[in-house]
PyMOL Python script that loads the backbone (N, CA, C, O; Angstrom):
from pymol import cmd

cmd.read_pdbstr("""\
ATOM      1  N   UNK A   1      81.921 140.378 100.732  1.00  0.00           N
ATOM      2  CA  UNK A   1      83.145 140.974 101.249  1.00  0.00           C
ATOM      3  C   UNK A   1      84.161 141.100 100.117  1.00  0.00           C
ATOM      4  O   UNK A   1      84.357 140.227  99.272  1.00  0.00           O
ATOM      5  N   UNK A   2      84.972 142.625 100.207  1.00  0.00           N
ATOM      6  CA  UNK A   2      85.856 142.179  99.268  1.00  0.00           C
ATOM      7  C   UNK A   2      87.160 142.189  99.423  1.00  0.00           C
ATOM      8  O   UNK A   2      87.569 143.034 100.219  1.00  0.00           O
ATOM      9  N   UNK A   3      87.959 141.508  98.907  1.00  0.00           N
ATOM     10  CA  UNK A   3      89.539 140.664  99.477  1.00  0.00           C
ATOM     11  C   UNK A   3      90.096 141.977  98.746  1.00  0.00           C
ATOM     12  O   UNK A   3      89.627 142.659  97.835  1.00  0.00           O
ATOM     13  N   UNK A   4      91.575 142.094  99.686  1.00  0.00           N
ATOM     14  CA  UNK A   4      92.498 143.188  98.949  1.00  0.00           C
ATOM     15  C   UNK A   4      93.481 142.888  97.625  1.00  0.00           C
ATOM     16  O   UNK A   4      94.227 143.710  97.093  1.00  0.00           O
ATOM     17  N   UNK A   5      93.284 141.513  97.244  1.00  0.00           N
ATOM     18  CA  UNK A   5      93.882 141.104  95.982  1.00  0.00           C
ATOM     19  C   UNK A   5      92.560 140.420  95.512  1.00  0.00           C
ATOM     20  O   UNK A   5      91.884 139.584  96.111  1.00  0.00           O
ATOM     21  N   UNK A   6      92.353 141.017  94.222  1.00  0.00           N
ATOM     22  CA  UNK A   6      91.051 140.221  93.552  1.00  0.00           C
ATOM     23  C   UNK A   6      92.028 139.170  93.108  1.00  0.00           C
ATOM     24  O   UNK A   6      93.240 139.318  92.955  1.00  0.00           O
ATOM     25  N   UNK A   7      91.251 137.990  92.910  1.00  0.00           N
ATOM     26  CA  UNK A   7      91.594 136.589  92.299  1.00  0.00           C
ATOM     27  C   UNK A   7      90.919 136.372  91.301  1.00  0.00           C
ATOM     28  O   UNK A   7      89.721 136.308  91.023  1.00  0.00           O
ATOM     29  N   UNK A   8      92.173 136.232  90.637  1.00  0.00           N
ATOM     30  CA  UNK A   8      91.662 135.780  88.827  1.00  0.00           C
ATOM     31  C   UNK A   8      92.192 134.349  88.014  1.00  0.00           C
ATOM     32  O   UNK A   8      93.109 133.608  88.367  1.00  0.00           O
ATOM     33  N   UNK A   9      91.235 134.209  86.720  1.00  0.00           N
ATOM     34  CA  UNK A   9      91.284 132.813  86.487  1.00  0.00           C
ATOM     35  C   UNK A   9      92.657 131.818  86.721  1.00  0.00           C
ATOM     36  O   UNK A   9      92.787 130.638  87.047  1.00  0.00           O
ATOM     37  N   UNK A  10      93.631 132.939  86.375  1.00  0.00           N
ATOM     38  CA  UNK A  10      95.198 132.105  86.530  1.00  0.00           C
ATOM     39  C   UNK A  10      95.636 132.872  87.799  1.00  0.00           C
ATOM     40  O   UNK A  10      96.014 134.042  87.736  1.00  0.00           O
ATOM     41  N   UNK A  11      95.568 132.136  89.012  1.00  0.00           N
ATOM     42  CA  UNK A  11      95.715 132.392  90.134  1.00  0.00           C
ATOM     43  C   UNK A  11      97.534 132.941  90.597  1.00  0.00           C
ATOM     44  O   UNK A  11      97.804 133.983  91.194  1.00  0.00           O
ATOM     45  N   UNK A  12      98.277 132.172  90.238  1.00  0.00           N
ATOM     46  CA  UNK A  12     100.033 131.914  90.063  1.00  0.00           C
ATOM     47  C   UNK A  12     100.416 131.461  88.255  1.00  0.00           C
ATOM     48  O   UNK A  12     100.694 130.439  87.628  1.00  0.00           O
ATOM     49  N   UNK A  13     100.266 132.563  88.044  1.00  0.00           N
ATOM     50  CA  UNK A  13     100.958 132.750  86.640  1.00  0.00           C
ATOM     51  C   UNK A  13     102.185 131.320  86.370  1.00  0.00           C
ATOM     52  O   UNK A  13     102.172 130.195  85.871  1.00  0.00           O
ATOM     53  N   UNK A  14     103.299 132.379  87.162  1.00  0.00           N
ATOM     54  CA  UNK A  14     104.781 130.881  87.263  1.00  0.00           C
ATOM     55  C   UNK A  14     104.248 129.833  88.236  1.00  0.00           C
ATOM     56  O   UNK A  14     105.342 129.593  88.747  1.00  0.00           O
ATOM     57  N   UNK A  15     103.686 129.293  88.670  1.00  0.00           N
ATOM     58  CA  UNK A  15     103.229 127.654  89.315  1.00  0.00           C
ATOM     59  C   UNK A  15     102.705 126.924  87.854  1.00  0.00           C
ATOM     60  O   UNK A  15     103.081 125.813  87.481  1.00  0.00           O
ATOM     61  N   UNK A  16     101.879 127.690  87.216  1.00  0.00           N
ATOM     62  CA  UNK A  16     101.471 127.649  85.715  1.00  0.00           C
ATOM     63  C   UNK A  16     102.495 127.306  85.050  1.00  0.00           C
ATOM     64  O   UNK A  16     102.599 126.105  84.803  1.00  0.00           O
ATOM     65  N   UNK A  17     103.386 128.088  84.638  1.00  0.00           N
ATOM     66  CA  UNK A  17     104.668 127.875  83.794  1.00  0.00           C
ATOM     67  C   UNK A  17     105.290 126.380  84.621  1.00  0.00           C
ATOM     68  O   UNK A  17     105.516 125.307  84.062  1.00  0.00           O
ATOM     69  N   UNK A  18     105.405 126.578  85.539  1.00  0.00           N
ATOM     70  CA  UNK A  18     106.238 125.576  86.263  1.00  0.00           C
ATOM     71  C   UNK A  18     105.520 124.003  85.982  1.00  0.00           C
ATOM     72  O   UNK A  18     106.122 123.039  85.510  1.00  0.00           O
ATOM     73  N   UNK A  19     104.546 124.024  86.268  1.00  0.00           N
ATOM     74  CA  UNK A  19     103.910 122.781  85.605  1.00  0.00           C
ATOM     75  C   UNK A  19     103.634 122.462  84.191  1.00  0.00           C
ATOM     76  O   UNK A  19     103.352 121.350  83.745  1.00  0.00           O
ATOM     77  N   UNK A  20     103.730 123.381  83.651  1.00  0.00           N
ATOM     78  CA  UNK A  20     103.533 123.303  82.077  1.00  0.00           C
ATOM     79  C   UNK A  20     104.888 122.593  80.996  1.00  0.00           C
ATOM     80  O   UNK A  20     105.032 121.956  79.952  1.00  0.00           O
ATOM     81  N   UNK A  21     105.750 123.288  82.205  1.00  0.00           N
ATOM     82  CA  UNK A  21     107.124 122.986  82.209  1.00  0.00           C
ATOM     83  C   UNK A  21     107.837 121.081  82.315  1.00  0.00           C
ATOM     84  O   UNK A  21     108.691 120.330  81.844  1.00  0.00           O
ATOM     85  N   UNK A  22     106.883 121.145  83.144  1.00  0.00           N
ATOM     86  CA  UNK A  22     107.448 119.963  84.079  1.00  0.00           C
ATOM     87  C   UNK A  22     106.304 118.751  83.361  1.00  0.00           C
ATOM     88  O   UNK A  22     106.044 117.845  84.152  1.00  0.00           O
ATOM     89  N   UNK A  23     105.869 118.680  82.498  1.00  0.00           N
ATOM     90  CA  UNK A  23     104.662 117.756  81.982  1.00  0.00           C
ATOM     91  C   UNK A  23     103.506 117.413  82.534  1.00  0.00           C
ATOM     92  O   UNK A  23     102.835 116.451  82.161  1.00  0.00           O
ATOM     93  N   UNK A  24     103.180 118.257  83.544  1.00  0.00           N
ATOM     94  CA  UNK A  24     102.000 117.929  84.620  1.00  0.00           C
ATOM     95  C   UNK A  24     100.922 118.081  83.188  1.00  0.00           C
ATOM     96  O   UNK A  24     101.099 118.762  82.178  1.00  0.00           O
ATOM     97  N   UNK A  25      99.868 117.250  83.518  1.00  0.00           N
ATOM     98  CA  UNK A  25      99.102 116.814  82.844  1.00  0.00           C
ATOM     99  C   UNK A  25      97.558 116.989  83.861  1.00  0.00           C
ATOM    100  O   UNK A  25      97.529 116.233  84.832  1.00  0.00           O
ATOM    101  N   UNK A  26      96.336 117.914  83.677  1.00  0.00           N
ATOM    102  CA  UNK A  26      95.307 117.555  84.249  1.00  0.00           C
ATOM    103  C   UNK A  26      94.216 116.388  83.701  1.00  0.00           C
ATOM    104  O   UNK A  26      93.964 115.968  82.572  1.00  0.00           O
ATOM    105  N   UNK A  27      93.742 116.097  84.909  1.00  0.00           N
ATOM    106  CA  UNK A  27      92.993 114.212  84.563  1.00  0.00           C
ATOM    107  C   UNK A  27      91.885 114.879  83.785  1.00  0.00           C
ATOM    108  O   UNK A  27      91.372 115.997  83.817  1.00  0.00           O
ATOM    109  N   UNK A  28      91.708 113.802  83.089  1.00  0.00           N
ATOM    110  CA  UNK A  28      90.584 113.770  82.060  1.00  0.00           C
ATOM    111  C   UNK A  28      89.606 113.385  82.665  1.00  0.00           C
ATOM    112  O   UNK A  28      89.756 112.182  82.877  1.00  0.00           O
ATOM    113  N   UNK A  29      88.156 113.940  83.290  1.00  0.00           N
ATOM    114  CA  UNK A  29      87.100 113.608  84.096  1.00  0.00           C
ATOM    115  C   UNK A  29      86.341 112.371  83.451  1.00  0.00           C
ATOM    116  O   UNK A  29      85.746 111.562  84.164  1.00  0.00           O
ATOM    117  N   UNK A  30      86.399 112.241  81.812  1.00  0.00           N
ATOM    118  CA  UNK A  30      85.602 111.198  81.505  1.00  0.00           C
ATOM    119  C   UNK A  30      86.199 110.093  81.690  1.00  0.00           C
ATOM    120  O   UNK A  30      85.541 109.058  81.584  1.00  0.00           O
ATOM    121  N   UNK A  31      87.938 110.026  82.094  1.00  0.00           N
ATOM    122  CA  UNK A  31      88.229 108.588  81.795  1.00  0.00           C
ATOM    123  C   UNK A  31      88.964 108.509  83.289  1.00  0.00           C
ATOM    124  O   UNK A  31      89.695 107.526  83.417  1.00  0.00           O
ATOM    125  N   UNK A  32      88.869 109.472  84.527  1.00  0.00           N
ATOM    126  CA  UNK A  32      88.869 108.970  85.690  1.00  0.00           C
ATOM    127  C   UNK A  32      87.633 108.647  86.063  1.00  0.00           C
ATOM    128  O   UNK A  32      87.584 107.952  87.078  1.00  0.00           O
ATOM    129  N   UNK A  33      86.331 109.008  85.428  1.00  0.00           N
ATOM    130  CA  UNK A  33      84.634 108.546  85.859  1.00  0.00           C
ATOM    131  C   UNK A  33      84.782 107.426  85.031  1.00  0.00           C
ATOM    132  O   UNK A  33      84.529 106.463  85.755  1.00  0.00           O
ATOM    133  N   UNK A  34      85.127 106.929  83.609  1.00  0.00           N
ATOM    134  CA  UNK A  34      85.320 105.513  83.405  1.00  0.00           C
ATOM    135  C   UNK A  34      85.850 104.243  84.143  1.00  0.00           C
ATOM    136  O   UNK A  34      85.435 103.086  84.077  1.00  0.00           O
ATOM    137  N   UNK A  35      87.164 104.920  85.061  1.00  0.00           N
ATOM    138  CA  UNK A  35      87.917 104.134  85.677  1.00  0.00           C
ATOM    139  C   UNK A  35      87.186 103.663  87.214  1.00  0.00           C
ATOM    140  O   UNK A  35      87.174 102.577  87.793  1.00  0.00           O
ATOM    141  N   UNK A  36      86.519 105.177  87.615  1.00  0.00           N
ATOM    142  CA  UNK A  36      86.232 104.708  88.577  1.00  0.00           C
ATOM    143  C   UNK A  36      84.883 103.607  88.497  1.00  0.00           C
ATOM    144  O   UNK A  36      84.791 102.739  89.365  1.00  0.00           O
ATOM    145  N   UNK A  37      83.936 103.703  87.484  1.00  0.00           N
ATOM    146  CA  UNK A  37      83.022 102.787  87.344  1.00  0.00           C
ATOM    147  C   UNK A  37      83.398 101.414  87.173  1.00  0.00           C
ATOM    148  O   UNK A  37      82.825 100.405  87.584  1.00  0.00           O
ATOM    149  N   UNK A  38      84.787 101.570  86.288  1.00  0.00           N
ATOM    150  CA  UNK A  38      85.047  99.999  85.971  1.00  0.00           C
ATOM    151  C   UNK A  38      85.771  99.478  86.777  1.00  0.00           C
ATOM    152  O   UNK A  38      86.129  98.313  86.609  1.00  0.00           O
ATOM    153  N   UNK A  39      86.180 100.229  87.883  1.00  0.00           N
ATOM    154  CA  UNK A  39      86.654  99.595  89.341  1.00  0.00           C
ATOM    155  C   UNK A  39      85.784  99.273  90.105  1.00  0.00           C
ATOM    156  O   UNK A  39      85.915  98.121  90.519  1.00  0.00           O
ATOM    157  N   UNK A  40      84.761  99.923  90.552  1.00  0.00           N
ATOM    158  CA  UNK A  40      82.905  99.598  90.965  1.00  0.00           C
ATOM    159  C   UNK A  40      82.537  98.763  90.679  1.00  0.00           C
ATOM    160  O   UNK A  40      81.855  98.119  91.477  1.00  0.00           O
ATOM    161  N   UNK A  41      82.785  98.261  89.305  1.00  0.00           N
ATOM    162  CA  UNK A  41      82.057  96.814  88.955  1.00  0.00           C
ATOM    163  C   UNK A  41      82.804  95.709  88.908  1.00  0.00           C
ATOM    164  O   UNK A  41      82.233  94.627  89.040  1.00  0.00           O
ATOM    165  N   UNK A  42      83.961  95.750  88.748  1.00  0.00           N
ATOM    166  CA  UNK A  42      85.126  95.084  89.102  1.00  0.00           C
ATOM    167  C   UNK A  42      84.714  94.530  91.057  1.00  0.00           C
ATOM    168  O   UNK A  42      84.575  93.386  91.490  1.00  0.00           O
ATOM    169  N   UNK A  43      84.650  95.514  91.613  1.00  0.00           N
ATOM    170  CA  UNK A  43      84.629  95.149  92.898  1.00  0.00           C
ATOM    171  C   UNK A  43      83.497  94.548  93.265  1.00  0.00           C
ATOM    172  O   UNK A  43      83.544  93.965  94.349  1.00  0.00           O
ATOM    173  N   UNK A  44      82.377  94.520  92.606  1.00  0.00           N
ATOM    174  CA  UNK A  44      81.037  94.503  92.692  1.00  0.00           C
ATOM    175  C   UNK A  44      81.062  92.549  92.100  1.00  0.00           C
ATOM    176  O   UNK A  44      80.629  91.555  92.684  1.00  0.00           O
ATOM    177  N   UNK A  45      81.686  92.674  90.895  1.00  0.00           N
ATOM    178  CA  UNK A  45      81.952  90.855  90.367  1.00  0.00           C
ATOM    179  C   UNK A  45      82.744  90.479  91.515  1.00  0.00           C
ATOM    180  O   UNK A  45      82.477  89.340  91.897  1.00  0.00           O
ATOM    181  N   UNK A  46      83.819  91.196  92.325  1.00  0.00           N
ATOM    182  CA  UNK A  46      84.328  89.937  92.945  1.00  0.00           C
ATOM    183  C   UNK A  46      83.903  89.414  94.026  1.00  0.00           C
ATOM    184  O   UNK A  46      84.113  88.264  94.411  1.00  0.00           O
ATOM    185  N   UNK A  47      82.750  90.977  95.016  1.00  0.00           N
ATOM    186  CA  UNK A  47      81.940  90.760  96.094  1.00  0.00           C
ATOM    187  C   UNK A  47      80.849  89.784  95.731  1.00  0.00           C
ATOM    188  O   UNK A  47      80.202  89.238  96.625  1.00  0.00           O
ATOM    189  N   UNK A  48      80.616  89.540  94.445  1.00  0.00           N
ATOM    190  CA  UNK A  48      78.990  88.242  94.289  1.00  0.00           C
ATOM    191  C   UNK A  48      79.844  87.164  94.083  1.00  0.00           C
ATOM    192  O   UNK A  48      79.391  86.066  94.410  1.00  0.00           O
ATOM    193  N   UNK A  49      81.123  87.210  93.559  1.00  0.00           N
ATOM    194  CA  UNK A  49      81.900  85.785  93.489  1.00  0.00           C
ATOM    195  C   UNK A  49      82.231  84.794  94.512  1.00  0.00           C
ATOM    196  O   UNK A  49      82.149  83.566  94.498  1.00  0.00           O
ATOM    197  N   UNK A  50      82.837  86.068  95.882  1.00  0.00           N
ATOM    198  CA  UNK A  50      83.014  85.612  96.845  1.00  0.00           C
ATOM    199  C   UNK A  50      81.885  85.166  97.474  1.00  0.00           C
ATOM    200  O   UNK A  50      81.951  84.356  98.399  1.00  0.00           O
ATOM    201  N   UNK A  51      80.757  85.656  97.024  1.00  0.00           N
ATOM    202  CA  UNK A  51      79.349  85.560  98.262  1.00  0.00           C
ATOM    203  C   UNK A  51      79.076  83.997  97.735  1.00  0.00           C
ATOM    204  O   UNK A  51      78.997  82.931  98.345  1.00  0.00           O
ATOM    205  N   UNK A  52      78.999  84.246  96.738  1.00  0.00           N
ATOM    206  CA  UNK A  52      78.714  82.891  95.628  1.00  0.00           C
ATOM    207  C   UNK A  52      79.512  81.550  96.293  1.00  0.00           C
ATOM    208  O   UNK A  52      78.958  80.610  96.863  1.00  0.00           O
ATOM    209  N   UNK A  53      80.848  81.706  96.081  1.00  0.00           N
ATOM    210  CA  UNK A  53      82.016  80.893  96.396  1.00  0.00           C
ATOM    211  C   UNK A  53      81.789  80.575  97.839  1.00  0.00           C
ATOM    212  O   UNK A  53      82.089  79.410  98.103  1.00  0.00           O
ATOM    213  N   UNK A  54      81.364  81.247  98.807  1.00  0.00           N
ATOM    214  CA  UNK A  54      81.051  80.721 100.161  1.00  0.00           C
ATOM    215  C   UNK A  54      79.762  79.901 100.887  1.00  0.00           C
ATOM    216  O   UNK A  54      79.757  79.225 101.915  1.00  0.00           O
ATOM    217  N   UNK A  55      78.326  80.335  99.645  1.00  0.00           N
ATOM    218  CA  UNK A  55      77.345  80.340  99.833  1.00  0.00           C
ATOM    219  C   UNK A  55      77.790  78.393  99.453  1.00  0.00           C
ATOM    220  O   UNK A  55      77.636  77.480 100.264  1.00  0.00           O
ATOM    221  N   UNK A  56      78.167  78.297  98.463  1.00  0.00           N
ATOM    222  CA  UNK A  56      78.704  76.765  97.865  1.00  0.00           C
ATOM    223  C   UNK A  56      79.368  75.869  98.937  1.00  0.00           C
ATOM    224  O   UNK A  56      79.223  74.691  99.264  1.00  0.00           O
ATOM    225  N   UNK A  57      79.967  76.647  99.256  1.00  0.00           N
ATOM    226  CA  UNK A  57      80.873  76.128 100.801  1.00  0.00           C
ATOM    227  C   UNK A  57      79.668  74.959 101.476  1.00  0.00           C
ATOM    228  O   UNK A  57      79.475  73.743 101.466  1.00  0.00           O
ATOM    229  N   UNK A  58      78.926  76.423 102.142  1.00  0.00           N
ATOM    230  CA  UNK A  58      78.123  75.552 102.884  1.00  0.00           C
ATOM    231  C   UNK A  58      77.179  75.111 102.420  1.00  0.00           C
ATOM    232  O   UNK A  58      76.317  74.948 103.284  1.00  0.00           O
ATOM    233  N   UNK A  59      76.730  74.681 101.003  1.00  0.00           N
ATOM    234  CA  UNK A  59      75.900  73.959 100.652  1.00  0.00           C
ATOM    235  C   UNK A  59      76.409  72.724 100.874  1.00  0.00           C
ATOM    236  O   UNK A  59      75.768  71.890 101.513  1.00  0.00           O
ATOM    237  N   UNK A  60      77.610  72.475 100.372  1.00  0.00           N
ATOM    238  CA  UNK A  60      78.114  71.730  99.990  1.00  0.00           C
ATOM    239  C   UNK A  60      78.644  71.085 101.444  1.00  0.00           C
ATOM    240  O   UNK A  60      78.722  69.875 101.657  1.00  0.00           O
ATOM    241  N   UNK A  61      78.983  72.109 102.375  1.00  0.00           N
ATOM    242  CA  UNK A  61      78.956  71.299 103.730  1.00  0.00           C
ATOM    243  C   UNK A  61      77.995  70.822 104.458  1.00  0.00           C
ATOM    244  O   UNK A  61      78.095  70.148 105.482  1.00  0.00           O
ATOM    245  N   UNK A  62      76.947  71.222 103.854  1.00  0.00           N
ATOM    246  CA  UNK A  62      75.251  70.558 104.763  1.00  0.00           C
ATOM    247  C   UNK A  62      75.430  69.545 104.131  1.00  0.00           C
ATOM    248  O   UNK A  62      76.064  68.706 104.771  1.00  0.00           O
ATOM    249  N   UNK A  63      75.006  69.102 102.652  1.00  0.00           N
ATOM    250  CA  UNK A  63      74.942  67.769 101.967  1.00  0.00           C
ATOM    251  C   UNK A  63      76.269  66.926 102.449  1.00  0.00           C
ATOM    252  O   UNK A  63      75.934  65.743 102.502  1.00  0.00           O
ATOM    253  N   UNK A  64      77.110  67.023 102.675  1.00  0.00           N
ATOM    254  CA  UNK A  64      78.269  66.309 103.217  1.00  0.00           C
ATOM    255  C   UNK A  64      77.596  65.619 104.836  1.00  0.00           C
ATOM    256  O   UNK A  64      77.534  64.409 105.050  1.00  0.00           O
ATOM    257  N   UNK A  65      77.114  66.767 105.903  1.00  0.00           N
ATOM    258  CA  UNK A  65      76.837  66.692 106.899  1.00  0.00           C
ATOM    259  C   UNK A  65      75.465  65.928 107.131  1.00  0.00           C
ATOM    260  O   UNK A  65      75.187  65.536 108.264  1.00  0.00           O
ATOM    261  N   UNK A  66      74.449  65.675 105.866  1.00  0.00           N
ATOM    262  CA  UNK A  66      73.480  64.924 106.024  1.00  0.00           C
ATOM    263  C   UNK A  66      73.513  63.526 105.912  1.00  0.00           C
ATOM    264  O   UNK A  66      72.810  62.777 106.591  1.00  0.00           O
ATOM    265  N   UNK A  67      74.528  63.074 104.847  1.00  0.00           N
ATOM    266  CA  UNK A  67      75.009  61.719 104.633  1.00  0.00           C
ATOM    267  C   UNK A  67      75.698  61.433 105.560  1.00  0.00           C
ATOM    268  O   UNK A  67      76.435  60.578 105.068  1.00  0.00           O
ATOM    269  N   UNK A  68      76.096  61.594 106.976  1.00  0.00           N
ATOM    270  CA  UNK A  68      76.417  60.968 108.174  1.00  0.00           C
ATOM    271  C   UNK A  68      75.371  61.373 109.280  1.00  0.00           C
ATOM    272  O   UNK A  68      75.474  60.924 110.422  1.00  0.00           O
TER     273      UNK A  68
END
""", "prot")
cmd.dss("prot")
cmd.show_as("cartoon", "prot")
cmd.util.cbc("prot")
cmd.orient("prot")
């Protein structure tokens, strides 16, 4: 189908200027895919820490619970 305004690479010329203007900055894909990995593993150490940290719990509450 074809639209009655073709669309081209610079869609709004001045929205362009206007941000160019204004310091808008587009994200850098390698270092929001860095960030997001090193938040992934970040979340990933604190989910085995916690599993860890609880799993101890109740070890540590059985051996308590066998000596009585």
């Amino acid at each position: 189908m074809l639209h009655a305004r073709q669309v081209t690479t610079t869609k709004n010329g001045q929205f362009l200027s206007y941000l160019g203007q204004a310091g808008f900055r587009r994200v850098n894909p390698a270092k929001y895919e860095r960030a997001m990995r090193y938040r992934r593993a970040a979340l990933a150490v604190f989910f085995w820490t916690l599993v860890a940290g609880f799993s101890w719990v109740v070890i540590e509450s059985a051996q308590a619970l066998q000596m009585f």
